[in-house]
N, C-alpha and C positions, 0 to 999 in steps of 0.2 A: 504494500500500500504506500503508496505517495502522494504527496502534496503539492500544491504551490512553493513550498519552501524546497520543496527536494528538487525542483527543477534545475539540474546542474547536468553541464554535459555529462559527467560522470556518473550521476545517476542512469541519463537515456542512454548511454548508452550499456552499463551493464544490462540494462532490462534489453535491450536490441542484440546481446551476445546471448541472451536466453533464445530469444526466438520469438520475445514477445512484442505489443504496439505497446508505447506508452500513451494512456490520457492525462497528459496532467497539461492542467492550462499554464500557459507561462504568469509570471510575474508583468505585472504592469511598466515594470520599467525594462522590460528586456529588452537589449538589442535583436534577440535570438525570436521573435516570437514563432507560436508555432500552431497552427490550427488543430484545436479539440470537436472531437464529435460527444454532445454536450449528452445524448441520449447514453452512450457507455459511461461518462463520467458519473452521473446523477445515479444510475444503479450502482458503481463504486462506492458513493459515497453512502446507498442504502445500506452496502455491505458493512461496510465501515462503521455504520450507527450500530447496526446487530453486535459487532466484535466489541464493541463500547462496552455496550450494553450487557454482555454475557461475561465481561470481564467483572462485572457487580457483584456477580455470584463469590466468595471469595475463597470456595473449594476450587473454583475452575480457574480461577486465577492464581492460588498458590500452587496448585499443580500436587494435591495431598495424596494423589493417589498411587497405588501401586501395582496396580493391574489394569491394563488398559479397557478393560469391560467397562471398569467402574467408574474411567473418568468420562467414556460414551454416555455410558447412562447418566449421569450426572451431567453431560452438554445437552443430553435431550430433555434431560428433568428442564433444566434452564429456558432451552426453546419453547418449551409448551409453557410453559407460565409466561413469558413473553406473547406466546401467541394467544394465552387467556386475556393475557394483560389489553391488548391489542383488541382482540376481537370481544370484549365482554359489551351486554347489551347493555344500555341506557335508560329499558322502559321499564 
């Protein structure tokens, strides 16, 4: 994940020796600018909120676990009460 801050040639270009495109919008004062397709950056940064967000949990954050079963289950515990949290009715 990157940002406006990370826009440094050095950044695009490890991510261009991956194999991958980067979105990241330039900075306002670059010389370098560089056109983003805003529809891939906007789901970026949806992902980016989720990563935020399941970092709250603070088992899945400190990494307490010792089997990796356990710390599955515990990122899907996380996503579903996320997605309770999200989807709960109003009426």
């Amino acid at each position: 994940m990157a940002d406006r801050g990370d826009f440094a040639r050095a950044v695009m270009a490890a991510i261009d020796a991956y194999g991958a495109t980067a979105h990241i919008p330039a900075r306002a004062t670059s010389r370098w600018p560089k056109p983003v397709d805003r529809t891939i950056y906007r789901e970026r940064n949806r992902i980016d909120r989720l990563l935020s967000d399941i970092k709250h949990f603070i088992g899945i954050a400190a990494r307490h676990f010792k089997a990796v079963a356990n710390a599955l289950a515990a990122l899907h515990l996380a996503c579903f009460r996320l997605w309770i949290k999200a989807n709960k009715s109003t009426t």
